[in-house]
ZAMARGU-4260 file (C-alpha; in steps of 0.2 Angstrom, whole numbers, plus 5000, padded with zeros to 4 digits):
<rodrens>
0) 5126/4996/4993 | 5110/4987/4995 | 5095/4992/4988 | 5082/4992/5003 | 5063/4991/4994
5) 5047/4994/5006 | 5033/4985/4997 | 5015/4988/5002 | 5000/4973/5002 | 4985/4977/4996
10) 4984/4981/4979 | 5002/4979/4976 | 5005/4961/4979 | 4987/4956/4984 | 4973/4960/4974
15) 4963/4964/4991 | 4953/4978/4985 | 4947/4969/4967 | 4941/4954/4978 | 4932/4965/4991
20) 4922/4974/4976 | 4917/4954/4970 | 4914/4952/4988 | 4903/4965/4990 | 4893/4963/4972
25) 4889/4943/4979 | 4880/4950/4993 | 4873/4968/4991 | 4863/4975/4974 | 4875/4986/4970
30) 4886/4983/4955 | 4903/4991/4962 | 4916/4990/4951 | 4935/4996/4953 | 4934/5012/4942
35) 4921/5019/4955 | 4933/5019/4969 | 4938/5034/4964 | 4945/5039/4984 | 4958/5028/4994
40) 4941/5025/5005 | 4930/5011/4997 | 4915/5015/5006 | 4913/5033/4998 | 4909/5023/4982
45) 4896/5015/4990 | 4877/5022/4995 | 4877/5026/5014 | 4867/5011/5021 | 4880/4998/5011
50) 4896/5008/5018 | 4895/4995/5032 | 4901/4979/5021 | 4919/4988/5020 | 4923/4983/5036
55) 4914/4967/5038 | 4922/4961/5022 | 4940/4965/5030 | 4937/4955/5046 | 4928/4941/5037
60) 4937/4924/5033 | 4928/4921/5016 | 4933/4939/5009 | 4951/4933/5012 | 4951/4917/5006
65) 4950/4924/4988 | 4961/4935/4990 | 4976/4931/4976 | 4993/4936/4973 | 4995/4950/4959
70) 5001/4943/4942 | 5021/4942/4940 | 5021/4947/4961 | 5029/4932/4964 | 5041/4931/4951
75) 5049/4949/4951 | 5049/4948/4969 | 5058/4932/4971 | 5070/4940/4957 | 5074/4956/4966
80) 5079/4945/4983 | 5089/4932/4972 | 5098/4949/4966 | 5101/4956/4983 | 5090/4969/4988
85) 5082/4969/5003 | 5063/4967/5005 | 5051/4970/5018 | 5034/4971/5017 | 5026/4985/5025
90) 5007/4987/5028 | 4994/4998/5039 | 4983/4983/5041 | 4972/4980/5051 | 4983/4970/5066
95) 4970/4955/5066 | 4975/4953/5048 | 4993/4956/5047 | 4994/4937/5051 | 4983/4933/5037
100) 4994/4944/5026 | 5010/4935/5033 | 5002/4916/5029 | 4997/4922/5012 | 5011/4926/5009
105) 5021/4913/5017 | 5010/4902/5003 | 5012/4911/4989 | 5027/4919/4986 | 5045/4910/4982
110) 5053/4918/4997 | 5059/4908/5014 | 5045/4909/5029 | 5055/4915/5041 | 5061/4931/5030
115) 5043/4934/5026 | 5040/4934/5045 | 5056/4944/5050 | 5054/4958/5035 | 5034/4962/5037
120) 5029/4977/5046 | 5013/4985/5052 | 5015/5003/5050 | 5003/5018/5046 | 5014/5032/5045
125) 5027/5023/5030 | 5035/5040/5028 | 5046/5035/5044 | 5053/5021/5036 | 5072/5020/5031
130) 5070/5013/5012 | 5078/5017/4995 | 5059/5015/4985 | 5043/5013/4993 | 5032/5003/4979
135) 5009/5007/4987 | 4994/5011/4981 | 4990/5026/4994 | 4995/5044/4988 | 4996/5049/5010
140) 5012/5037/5009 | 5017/5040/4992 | 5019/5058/4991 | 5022/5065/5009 | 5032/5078/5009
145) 5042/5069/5025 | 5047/5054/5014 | 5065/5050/5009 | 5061/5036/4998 | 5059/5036/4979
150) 5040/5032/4975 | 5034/5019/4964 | 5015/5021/4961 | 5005/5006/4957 | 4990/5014/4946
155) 4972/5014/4951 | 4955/5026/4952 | 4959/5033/4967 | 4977/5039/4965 | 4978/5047/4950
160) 4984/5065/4945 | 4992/5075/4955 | 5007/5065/4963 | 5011/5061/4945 | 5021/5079/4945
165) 5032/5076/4963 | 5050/5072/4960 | 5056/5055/4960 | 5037/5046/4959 | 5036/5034/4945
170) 5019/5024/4939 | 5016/5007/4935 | 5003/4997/4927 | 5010/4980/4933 | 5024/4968/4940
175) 5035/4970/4925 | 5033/4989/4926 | 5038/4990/4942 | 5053/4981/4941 | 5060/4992/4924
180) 5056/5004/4937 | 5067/4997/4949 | 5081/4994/4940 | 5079/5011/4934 | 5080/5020/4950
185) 5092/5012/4959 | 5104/5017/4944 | 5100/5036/4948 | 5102/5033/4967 | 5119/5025/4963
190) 5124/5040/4951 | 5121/5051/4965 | 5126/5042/4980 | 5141/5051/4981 | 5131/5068/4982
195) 5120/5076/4997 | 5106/5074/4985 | 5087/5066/4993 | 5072/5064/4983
</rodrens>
């Protein structure tokens, strides 16, 4: 059986929000820094007549063009697909930057263009996807009581508590975190693939 892993974007493999904040800080006076982001909305960290920049920093070239891969991203990534599991990428951007996201990647990670292209999708409402693990940042996709996916938590400000008690979530500080968690839950799912058992 072939693991199938839904990975999200921003602030799992792309560092998105960390370079809107230095965005942000090079042209407002206002000092923002990650810990204050305390709500998967940016702009509730910010004072009302700022809360603008959030979006124009998402449709702005120069806000993408420091956007980075996350350390050991590429690595573990390219590992995983080396040892058979199917990626896809799946992310509720904005659809003016999904393309952006798909050349980013395309430059950055060790995986053939064409699979990039063919296994990114746009989606809000990731609970509807037919994955083994979903790995986000966003507590809406990690916890909804709809999912059938494990959960694989990447840990920031604005999703902590909580979701850390639901069954079958797991959080990770990092790349290499995630992929012990990986190996980790695929060795449950295959113990109990023989069971009418669902996170």
């Amino acid at each position: 059986m072939s693991i199938k892993l839904a990975i999200d974007l921003d602030c799992t493999v792309l560092n998105t929000t960390e370079r809107l904040v230095e965005y942000i800080n090079e042209r407002l006076p206002v000092n923002l820094k990650i810990d204050d982001i305390k709500t998967y909305s940016i702009e509730e960290a910010l004072p009302k007549q700022y809360r603008w920049i959030v979006d124009a920093g998402f449709r702005d070239k120069e806000m993408w063009k420091g956007v980075e891969v996350l350390p050991y991203a590429a690595n573990v990534i390219k590992q995983l697909y080396d040892e058979g599991y199917e990626i896809f990428f799946a992310t509720s951007s904005l659809p003016e930057n999904l393309r952006k996201k798909i050349n980013h990647l395309a430059r950055n990670m060790y995986l053939p263009k064409e699979y990039i292209e063919q296994h990114t999708i746009n989606i809000s409402d990731k609970y509807l996807l037919n994955v083994d693990i979903l790995l986000d940042d966003c507590l809406t996709h990690l916890g909804n009581t709809q999912r059938n996916y494990w959960s694989v938590v990447f840990d920031y400000p604005w999703n902590r508590g909580d979701i850390d008690k639901q069954p079958c979530v797991t959080r990770v500080y990092d790349w290499l975190g995630a992929y012990t968690a990986i190996k980790t839950i695929e060795s449950l799912i295959k113990e109990d693939e023989n069971d009418d058992v669902t996170p």
